[in-house]
C-alpha positions as CSV (number, residue, x, y, z in Angstrom):
1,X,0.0,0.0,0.0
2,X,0.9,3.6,-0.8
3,X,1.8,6.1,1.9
4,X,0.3,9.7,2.7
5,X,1.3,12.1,1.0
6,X,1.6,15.6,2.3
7,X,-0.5,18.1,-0.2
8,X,1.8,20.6,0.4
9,X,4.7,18.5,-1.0
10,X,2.5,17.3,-4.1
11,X,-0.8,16.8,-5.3
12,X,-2.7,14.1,-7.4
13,X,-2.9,13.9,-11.0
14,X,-6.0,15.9,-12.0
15,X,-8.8,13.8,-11.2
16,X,-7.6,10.8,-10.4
17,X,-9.6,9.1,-7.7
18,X,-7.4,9.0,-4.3
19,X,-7.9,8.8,-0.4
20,X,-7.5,12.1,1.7
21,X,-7.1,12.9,5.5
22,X,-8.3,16.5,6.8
23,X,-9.4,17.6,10.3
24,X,-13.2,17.9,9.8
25,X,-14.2,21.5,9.9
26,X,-16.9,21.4,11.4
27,X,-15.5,18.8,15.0
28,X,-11.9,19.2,14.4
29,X,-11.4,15.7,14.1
30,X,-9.3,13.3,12.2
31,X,-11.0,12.2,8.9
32,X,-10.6,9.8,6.2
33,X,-12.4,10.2,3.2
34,X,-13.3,6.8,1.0
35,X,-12.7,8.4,-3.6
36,X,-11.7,12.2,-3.9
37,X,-10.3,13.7,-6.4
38,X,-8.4,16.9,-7.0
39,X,-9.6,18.5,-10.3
40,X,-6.7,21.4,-10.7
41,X,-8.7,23.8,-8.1
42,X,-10.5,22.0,-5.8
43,X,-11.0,18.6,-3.9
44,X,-14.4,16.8,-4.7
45,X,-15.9,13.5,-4.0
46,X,-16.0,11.2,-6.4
47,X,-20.0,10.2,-6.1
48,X,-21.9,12.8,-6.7
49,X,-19.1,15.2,-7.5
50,X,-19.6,17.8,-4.6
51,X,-17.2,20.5,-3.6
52,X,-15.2,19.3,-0.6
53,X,-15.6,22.2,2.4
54,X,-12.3,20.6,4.1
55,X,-8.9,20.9,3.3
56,X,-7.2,18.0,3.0
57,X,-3.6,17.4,4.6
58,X,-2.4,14.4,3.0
59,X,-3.6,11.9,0.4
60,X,-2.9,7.9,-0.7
61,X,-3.2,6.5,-3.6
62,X,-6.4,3.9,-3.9
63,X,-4.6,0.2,-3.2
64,X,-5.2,-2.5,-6.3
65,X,-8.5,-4.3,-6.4
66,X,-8.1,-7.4,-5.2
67,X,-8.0,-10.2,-7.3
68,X,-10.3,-12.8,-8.9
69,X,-10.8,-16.0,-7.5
C-alpha cells in the first residue's frame, strides 16, 4: 500500500480518484475520506461530485482491487 502524502509536497494527477485525511471543519477531528479527487482547483468526491468544504492534509493513492478468485 501507498503512503500519505503531504499536499503541500505534491498533489494528485487531476482527477484521479485517491484517499485524503483532513481535520473535519466542522468537530476538528481526524477524517478519512473513502474516492476524492483533485480536479486542478479544488478537492471533490468522487460520487456525486460535490465540492469538498475541508482541506485536505495528505492523500494515498487507492490500493489494487483485489483479485479474482
Amino acid at each position: 500500500m501507498s503512503e500519505w502524502i503531504k499536499v503541500s509536497e505534491r498533489l494528485p494527477e487531476v482527477n484521479r480518484p485517491v484517499l485524503v485525511f483532513y481535520l473535519s471543519a466542522l468537530f476538528m477531528n481526524p477524517h478519512i475520506s473513502v474516492a476524492c479527487r483533485y480536479d486542478g482547483v479544488c478537492w471533490r468526491q468522487i460520487i456525486g461530485g460535490k465540492g469538498f468544504d475541508n482541506n485536505p492534509t495528505h492523500w494515498m493513492s487507492l490500493p489494487a482491487a483485489p483479485e479474482a478468485e
